[in-house]
CHARMM internal coordinates of N, CA and C (Angstrom, degrees):
IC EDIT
DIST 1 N 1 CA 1.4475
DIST 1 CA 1 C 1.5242
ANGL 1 N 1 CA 1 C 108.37
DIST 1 C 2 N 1.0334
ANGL 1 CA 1 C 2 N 115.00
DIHE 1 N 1 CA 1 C 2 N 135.59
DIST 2 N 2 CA 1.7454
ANGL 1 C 2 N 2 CA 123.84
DIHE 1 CA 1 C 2 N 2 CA 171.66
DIST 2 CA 2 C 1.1215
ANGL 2 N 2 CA 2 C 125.05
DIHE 1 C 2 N 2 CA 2 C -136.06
DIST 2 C 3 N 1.5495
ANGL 2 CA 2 C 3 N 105.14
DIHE 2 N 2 CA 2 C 3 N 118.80
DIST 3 N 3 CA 1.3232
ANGL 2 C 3 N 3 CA 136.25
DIHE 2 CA 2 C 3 N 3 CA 179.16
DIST 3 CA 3 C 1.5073
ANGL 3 N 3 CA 3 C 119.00
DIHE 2 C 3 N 3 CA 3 C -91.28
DIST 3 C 4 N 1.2291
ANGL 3 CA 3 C 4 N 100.21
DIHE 3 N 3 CA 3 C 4 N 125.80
DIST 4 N 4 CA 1.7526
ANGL 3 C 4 N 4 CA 104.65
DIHE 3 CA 3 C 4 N 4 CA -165.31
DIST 4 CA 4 C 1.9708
ANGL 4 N 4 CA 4 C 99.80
DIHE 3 C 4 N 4 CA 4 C -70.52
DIST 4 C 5 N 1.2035
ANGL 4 CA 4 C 5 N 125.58
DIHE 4 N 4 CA 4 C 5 N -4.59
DIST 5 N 5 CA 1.2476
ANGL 4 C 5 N 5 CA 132.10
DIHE 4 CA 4 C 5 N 5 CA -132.09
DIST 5 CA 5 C 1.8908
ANGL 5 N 5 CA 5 C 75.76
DIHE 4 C 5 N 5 CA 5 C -131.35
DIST 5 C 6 N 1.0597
ANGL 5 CA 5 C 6 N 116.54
DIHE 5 N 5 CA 5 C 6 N -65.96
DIST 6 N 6 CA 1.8905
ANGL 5 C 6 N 6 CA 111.93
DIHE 5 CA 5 C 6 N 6 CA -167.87
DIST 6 CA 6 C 1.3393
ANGL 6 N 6 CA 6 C 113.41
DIHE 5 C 6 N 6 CA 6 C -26.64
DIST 6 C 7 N 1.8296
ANGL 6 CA 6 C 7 N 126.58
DIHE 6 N 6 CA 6 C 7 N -33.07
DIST 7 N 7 CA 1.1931
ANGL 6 C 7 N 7 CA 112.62
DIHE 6 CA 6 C 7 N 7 CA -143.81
DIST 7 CA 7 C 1.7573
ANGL 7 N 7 CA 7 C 83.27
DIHE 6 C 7 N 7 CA 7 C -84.73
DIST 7 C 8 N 1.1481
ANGL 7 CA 7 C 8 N 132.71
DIHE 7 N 7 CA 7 C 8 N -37.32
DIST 8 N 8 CA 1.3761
ANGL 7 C 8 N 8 CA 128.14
DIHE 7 CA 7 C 8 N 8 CA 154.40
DIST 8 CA 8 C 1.0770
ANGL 8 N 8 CA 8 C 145.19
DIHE 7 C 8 N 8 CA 8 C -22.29
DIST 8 C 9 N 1.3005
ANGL 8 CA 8 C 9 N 109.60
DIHE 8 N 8 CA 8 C 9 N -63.25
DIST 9 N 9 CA 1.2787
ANGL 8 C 9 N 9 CA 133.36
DIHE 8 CA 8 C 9 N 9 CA 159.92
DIST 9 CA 9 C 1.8402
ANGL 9 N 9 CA 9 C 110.64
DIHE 8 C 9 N 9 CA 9 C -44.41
DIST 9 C 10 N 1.1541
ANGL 9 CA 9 C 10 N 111.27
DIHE 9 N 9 CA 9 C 10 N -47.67
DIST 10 N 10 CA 1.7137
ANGL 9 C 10 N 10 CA 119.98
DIHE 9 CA 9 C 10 N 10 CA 170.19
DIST 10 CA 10 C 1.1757
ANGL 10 N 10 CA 10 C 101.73
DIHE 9 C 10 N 10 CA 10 C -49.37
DIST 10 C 11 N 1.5314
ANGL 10 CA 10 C 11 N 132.98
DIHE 10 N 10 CA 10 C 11 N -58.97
DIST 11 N 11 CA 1.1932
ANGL 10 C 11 N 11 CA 117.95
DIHE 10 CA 10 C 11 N 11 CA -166.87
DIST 11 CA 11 C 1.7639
ANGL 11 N 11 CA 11 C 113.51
DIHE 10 C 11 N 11 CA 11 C -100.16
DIST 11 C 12 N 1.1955
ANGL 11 CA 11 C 12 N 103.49
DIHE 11 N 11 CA 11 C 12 N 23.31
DIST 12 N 12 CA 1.8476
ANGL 11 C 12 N 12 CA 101.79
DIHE 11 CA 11 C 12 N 12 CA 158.74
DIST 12 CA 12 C 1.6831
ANGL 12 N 12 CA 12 C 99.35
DIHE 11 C 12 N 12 CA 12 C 83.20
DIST 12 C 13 N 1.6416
ANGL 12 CA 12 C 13 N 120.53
DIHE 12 N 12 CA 12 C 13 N 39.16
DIST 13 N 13 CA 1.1553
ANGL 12 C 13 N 13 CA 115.41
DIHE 12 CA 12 C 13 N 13 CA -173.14
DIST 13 CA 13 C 2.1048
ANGL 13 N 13 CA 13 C 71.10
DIHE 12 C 13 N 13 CA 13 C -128.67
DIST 13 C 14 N 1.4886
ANGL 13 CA 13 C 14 N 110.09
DIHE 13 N 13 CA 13 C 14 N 104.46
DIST 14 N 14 CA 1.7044
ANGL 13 C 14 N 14 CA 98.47
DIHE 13 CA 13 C 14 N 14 CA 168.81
DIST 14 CA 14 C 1.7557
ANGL 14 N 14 CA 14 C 91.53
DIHE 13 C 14 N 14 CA 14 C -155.67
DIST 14 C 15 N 1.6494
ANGL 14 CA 14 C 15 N 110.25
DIHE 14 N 14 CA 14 C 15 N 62.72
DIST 15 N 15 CA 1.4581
ANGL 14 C 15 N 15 CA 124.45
DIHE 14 CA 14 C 15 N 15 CA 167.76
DIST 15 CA 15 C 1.4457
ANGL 15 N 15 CA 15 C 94.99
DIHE 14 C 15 N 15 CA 15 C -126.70
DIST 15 C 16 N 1.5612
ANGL 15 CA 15 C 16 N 96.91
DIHE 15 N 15 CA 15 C 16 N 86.34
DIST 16 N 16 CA 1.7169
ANGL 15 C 16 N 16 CA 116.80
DIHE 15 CA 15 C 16 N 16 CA 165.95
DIST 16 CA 16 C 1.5097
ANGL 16 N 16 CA 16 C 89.81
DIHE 15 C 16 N 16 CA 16 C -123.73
DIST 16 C 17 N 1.6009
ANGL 16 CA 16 C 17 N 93.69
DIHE 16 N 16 CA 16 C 17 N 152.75
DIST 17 N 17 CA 1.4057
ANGL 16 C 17 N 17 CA 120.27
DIHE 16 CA 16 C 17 N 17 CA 157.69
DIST 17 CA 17 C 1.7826
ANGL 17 N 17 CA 17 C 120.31
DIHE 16 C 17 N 17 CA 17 C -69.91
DIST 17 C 18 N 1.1318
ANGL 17 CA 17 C 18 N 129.55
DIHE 17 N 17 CA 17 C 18 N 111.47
DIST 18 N 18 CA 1.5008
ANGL 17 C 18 N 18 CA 131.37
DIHE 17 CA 17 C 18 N 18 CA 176.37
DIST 18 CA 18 C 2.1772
ANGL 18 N 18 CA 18 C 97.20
DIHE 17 C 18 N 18 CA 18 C -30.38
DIST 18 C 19 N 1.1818
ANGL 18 CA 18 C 19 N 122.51
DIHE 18 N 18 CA 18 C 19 N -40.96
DIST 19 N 19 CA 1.4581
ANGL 18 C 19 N 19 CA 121.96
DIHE 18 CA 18 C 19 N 19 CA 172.29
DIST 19 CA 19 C 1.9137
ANGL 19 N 19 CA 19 C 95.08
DIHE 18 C 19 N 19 CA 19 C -61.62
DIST 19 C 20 N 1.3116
ANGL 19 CA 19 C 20 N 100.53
DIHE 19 N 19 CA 19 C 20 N -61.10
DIST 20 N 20 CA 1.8583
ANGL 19 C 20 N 20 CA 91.05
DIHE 19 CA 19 C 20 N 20 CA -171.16
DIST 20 CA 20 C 1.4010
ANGL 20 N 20 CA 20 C 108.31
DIHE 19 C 20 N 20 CA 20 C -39.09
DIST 20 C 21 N 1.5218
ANGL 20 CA 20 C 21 N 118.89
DIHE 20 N 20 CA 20 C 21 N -74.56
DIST 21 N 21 CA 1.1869
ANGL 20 C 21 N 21 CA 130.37
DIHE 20 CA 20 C 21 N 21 CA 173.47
DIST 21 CA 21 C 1.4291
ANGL 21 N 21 CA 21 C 128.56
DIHE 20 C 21 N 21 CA 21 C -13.59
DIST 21 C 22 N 1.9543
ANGL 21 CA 21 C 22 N 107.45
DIHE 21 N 21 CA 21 C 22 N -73.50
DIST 22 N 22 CA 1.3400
ANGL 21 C 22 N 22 CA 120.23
DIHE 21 CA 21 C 22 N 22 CA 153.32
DIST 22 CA 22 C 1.6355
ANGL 22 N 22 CA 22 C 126.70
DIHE 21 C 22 N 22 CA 22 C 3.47
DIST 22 C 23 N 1.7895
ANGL 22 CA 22 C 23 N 93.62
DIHE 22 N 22 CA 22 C 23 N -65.77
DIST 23 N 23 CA 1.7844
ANGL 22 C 23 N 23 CA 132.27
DIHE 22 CA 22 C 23 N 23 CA -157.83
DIST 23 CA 23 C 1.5643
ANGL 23 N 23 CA 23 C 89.76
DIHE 22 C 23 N 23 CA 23 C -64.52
DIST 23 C 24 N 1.1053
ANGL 23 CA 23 C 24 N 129.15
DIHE 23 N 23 CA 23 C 24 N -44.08
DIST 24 N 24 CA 1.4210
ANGL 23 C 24 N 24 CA 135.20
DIHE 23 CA 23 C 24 N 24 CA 179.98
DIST 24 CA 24 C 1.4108
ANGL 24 N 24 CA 24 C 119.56
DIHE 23 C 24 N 24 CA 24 C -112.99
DIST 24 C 25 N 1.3367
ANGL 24 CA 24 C 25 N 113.53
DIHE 24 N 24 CA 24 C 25 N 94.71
DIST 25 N 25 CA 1.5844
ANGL 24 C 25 N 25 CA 101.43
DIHE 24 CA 24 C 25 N 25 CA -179.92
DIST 25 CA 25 C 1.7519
ANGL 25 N 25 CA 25 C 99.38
DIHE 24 C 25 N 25 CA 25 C -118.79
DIST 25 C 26 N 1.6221
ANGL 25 CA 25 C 26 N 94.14
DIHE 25 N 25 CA 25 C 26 N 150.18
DIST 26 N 26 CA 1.2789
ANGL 25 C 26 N 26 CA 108.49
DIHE 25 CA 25 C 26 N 26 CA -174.50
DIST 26 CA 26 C 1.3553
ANGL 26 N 26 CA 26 C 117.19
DIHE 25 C 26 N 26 CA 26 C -36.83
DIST 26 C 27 N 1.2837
ANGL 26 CA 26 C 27 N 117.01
DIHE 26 N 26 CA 26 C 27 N 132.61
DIST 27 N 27 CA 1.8271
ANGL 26 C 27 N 27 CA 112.63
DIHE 26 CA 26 C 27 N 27 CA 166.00
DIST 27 CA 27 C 0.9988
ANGL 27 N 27 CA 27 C 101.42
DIHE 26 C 27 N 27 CA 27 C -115.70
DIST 27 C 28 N 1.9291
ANGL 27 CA 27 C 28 N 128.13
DIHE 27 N 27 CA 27 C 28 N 159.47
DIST 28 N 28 CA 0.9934
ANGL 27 C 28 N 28 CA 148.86
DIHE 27 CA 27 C 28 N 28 CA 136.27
DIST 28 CA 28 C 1.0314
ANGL 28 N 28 CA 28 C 131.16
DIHE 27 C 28 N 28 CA 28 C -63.46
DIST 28 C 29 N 1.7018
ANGL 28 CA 28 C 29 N 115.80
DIHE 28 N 28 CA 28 C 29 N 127.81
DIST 29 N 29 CA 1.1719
ANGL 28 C 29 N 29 CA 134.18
DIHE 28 CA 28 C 29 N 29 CA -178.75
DIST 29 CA 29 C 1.7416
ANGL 29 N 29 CA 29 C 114.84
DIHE 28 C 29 N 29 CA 29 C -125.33
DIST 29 C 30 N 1.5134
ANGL 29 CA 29 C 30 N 106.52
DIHE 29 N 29 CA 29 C 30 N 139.16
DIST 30 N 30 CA 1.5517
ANGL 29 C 30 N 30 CA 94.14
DIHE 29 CA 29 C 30 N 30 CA 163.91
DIST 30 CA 30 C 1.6100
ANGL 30 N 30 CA 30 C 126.40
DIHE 29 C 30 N 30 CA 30 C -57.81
DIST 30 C 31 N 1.3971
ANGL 30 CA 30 C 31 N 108.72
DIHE 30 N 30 CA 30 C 31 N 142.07
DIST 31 N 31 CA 1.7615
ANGL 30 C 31 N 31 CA 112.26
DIHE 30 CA 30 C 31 N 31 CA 178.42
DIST 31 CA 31 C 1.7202
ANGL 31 N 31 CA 31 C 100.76
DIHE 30 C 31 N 31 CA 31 C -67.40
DIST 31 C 32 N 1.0819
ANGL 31 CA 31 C 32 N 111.49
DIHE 31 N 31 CA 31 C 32 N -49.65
DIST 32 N 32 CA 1.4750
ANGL 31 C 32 N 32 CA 107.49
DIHE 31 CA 31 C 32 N 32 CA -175.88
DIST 32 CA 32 C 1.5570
ANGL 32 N 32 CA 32 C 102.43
DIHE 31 C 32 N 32 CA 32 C -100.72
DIST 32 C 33 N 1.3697
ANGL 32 CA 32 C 33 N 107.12
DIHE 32 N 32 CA 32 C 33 N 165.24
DIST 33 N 33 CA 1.6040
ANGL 32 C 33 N 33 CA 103.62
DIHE 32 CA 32 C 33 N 33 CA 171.56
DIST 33 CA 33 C 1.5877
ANGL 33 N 33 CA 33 C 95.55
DIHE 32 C 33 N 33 CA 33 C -162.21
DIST 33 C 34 N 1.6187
ANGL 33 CA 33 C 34 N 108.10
DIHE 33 N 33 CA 33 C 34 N 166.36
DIST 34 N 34 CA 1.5795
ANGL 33 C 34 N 34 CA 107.97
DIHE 33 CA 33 C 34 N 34 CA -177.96
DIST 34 CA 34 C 1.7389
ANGL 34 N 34 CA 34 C 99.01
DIHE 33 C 34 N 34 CA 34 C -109.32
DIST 34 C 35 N 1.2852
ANGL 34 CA 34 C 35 N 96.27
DIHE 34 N 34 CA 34 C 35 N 156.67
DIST 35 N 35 CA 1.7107
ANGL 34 C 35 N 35 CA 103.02
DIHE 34 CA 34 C 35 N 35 CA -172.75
DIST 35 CA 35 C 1.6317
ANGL 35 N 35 CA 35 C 101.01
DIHE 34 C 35 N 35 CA 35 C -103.82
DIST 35 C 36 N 1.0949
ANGL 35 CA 35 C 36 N 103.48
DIHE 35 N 35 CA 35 C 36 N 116.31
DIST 36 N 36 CA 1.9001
ANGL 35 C 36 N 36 CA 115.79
DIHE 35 CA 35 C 36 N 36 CA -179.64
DIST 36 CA 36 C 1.3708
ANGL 36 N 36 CA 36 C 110.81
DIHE 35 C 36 N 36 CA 36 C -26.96
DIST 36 C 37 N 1.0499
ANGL 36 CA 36 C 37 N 119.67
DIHE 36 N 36 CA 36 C 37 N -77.58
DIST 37 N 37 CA 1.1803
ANGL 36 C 37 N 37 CA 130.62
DIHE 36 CA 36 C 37 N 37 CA -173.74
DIST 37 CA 37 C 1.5673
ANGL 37 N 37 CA 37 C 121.24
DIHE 36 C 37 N 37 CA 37 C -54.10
DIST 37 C 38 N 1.2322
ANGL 37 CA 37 C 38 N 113.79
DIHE 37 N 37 CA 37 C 38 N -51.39
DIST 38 N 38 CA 1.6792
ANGL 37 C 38 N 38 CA 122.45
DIHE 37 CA 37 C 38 N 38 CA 175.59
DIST 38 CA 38 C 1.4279
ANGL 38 N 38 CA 38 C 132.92
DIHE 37 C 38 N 38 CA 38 C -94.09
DIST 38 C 39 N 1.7437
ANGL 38 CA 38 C 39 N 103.80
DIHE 38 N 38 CA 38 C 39 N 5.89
DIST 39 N 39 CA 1.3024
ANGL 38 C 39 N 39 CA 125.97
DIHE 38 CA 38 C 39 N 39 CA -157.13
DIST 39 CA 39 C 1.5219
ANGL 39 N 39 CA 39 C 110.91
DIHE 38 C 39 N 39 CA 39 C -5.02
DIST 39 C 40 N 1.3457
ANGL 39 CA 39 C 40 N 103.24
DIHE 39 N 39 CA 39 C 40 N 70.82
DIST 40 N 40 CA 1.5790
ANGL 39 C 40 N 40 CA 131.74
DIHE 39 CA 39 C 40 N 40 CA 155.62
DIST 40 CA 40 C 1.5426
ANGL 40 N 40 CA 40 C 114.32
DIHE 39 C 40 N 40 CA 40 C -101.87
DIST 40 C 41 N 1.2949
ANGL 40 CA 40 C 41 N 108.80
DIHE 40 N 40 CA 40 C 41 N 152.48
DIST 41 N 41 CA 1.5002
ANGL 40 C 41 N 41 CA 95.11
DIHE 40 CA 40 C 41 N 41 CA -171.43
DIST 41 CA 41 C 1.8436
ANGL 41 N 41 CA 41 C 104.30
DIHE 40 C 41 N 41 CA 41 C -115.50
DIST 41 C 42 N 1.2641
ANGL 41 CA 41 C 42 N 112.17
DIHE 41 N 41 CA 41 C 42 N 148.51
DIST 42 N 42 CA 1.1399
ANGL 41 C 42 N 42 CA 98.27
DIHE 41 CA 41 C 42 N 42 CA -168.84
DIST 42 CA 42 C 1.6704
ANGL 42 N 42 CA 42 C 93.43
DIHE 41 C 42 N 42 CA 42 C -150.62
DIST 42 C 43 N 1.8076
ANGL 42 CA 42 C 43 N 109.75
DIHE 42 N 42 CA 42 C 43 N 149.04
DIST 43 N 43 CA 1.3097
ANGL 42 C 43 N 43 CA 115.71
DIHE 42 CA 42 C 43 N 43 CA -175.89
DIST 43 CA 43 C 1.6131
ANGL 43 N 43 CA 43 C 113.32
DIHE 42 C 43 N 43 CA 43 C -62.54
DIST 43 C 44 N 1.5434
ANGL 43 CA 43 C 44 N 113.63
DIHE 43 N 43 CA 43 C 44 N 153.39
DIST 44 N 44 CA 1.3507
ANGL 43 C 44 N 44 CA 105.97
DIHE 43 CA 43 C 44 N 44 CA 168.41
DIST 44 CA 44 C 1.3291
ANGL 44 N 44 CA 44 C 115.14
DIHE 43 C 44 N 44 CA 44 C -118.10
DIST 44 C 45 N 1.3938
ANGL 44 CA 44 C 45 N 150.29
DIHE 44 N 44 CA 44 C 45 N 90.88
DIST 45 N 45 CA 0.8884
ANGL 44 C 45 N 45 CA 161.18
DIHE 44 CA 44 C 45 N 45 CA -76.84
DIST 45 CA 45 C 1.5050
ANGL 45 N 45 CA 45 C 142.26
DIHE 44 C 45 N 45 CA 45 C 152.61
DIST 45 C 46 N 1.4527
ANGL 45 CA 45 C 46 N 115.27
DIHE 45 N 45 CA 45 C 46 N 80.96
DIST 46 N 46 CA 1.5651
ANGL 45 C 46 N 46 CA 111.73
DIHE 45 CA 45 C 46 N 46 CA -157.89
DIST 46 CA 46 C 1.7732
ANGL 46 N 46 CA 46 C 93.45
DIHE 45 C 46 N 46 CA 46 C -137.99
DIST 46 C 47 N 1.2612
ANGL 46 CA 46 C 47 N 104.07
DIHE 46 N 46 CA 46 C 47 N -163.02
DIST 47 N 47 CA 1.6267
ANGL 46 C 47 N 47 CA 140.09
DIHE 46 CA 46 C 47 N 47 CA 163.81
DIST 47 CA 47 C 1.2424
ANGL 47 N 47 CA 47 C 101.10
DIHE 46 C 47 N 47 CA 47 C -52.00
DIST 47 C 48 N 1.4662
ANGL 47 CA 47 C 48 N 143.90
DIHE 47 N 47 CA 47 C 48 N -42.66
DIST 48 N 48 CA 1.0934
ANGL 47 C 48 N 48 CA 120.70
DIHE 47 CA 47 C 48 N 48 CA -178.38
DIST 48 CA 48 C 1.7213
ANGL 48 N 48 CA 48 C 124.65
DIHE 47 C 48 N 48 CA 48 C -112.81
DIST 48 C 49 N 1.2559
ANGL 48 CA 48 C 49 N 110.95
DIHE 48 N 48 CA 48 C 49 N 34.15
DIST 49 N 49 CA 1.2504
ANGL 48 C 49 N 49 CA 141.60
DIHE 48 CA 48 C 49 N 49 CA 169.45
DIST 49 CA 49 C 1.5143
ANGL 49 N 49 CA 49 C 101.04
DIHE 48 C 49 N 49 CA 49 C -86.78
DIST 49 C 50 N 1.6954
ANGL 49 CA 49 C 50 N 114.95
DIHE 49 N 49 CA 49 C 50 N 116.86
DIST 50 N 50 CA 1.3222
ANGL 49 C 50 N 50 CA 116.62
DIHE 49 CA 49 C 50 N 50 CA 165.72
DIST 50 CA 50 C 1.5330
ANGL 50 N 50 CA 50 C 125.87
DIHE 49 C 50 N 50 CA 50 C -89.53
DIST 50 C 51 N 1.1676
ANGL 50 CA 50 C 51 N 108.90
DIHE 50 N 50 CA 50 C 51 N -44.49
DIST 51 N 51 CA 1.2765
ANGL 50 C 51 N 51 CA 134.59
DIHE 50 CA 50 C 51 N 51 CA 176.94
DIST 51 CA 51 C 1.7969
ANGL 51 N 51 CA 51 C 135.25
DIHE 50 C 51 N 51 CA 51 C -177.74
DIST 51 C 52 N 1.7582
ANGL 51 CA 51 C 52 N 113.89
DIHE 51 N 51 CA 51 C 52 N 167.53
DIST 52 N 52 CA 1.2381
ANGL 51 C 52 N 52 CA 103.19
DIHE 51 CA 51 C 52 N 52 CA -161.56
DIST 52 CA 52 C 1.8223
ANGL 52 N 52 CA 52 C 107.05
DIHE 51 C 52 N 52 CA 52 C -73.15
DIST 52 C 53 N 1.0937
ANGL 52 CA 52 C 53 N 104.42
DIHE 52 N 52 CA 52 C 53 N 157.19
DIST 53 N 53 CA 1.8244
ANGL 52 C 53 N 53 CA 90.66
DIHE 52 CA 52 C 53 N 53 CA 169.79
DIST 53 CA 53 C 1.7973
ANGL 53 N 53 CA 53 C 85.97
DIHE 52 C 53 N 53 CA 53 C -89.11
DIST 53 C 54 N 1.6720
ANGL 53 CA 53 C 54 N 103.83
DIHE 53 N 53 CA 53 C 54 N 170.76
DIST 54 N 54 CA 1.1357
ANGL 53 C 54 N 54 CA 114.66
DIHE 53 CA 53 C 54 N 54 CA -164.90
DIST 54 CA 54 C 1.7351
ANGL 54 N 54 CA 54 C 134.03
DIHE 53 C 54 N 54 CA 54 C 72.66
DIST 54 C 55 N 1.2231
ANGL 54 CA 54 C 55 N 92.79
DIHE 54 N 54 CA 54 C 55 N -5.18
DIST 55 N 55 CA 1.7457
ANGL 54 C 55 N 55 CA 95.64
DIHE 54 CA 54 C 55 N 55 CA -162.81
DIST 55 CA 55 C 1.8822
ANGL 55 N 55 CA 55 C 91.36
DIHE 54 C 55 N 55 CA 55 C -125.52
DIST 55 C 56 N 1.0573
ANGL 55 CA 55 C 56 N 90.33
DIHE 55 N 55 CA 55 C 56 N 147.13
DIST 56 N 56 CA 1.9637
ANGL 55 C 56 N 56 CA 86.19
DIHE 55 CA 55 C 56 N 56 CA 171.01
DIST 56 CA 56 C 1.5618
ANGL 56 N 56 CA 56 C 117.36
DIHE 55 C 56 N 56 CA 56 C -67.68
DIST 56 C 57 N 1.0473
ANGL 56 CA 56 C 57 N 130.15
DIHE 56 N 56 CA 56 C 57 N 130.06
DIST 57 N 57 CA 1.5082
ANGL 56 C 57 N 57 CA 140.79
DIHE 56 CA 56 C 57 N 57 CA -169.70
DIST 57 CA 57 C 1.6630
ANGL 57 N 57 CA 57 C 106.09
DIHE 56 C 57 N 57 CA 57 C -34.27
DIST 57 C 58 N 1.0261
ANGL 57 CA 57 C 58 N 115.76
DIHE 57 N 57 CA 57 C 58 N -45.57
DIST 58 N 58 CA 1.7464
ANGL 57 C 58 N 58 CA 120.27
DIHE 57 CA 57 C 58 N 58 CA -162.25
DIST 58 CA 58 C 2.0819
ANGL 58 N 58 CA 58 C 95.53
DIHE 57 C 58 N 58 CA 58 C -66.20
DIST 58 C 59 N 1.5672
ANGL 58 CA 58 C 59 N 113.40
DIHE 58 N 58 CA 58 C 59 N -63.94
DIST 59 N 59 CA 0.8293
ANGL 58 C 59 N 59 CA 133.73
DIHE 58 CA 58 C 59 N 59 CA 167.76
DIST 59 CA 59 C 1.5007
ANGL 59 N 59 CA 59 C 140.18
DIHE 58 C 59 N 59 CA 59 C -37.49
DIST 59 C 60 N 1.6438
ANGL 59 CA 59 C 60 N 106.47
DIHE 59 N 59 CA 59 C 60 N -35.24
DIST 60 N 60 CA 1.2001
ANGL 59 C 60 N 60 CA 136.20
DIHE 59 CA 59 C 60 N 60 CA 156.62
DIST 60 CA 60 C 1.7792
ANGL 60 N 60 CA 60 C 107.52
DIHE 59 C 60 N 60 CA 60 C -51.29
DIST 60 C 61 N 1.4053
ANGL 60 CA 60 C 61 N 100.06
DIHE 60 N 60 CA 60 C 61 N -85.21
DIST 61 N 61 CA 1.4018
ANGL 60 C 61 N 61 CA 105.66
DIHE 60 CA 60 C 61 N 61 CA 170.20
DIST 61 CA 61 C 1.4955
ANGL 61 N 61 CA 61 C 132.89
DIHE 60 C 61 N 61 CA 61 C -49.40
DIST 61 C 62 N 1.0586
ANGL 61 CA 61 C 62 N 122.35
DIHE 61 N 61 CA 61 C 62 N -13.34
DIST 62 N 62 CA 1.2898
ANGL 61 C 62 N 62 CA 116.65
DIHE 61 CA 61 C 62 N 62 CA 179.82
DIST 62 CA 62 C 1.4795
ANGL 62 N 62 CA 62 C 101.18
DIHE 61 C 62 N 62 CA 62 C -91.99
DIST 62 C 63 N 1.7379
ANGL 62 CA 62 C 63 N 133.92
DIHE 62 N 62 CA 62 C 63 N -31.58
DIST 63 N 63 CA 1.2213
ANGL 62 C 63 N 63 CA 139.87
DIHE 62 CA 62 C 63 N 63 CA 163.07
DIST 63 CA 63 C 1.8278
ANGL 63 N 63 CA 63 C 103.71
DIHE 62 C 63 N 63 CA 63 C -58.35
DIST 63 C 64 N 0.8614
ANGL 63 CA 63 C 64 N 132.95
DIHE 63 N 63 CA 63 C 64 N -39.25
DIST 64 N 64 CA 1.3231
ANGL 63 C 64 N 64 CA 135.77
DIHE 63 CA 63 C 64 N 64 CA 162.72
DIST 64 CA 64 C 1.3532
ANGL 64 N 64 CA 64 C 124.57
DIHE 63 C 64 N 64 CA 64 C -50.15
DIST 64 C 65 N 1.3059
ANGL 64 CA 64 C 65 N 121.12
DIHE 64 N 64 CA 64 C 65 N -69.13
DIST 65 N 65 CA 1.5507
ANGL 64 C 65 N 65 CA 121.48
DIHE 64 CA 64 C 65 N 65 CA 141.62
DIST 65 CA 65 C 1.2769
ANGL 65 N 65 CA 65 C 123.63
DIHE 64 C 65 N 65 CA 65 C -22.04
DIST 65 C 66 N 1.2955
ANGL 65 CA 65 C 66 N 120.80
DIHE 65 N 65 CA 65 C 66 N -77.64
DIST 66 N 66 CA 1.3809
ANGL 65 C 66 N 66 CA 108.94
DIHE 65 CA 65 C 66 N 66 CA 170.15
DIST 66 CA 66 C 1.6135
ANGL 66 N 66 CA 66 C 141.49
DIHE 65 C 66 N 66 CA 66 C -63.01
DIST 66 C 67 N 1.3624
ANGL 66 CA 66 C 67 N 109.40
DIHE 66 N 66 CA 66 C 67 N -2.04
DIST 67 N 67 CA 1.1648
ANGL 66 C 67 N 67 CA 146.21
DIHE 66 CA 66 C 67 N 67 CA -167.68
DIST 67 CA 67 C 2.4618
ANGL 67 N 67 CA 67 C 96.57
DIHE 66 C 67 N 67 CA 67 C -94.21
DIST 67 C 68 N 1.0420
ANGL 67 CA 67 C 68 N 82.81
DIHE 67 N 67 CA 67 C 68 N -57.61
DIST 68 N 68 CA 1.2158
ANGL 67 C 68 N 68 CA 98.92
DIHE 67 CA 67 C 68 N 68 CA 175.45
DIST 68 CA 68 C 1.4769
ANGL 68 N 68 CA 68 C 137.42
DIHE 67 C 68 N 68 CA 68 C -74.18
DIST 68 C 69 N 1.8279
ANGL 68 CA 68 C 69 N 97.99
DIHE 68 N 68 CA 68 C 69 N -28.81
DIST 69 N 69 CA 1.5270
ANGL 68 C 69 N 69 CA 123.06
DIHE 68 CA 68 C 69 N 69 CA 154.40
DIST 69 CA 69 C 1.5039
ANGL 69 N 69 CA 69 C 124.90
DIHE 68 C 69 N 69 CA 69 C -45.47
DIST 69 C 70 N 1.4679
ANGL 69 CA 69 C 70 N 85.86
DIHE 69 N 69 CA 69 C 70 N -72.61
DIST 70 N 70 CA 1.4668
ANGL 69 C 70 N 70 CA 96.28
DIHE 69 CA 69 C 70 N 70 CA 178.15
DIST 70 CA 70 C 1.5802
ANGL 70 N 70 CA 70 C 107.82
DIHE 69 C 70 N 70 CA 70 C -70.61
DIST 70 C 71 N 1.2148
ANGL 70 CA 70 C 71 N 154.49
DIHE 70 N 70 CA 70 C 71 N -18.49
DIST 71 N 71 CA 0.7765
ANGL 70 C 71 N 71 CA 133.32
DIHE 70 CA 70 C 71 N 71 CA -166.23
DIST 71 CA 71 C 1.6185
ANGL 71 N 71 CA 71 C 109.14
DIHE 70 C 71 N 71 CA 71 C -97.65
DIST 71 C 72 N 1.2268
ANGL 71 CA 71 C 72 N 108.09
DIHE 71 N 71 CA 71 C 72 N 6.29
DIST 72 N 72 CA 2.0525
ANGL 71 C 72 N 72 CA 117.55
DIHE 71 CA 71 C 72 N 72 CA 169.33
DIST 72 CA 72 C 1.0970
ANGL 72 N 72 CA 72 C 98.25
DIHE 71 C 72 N 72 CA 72 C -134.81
END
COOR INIT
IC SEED 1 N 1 CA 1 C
IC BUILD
């Protein structure tokens, strides 16, 4: 799930208005995805990725982290 708002929240910026918030609510995205052109598949995966759906929140993110580690 990705929240335009998490990568904020990481760094201790989470003084939104419940209306701000609202304005942006989390969407779902696939973790993996295929690239048109090279139909290679490649993670999708940044700063504003909170966690996996399906997975318990704590667990999610820490696969994200490491997911995100290795991949910079």
């Amino acid at each position: 799930e990705h929240y335009a708002l998490n990568s904020r929240f990481i760094l201790g910026d989470t003084d939104y208005s419940e209306s701000q918030r609202n304005a942006m609510p989390p969407v779902s995205w696939p973790l993996v995805r295929t690239h048109a052109g090279s139909g290679r598949k490649f993670l999708f995966i940044g700063a504003h990725a909170g966690h996996i759906e399906g997975r318990p929140v704590a667990e999610g993110r820490m696969l994200l982290a490491e997911l995100l580690e290795h991949a910079t």
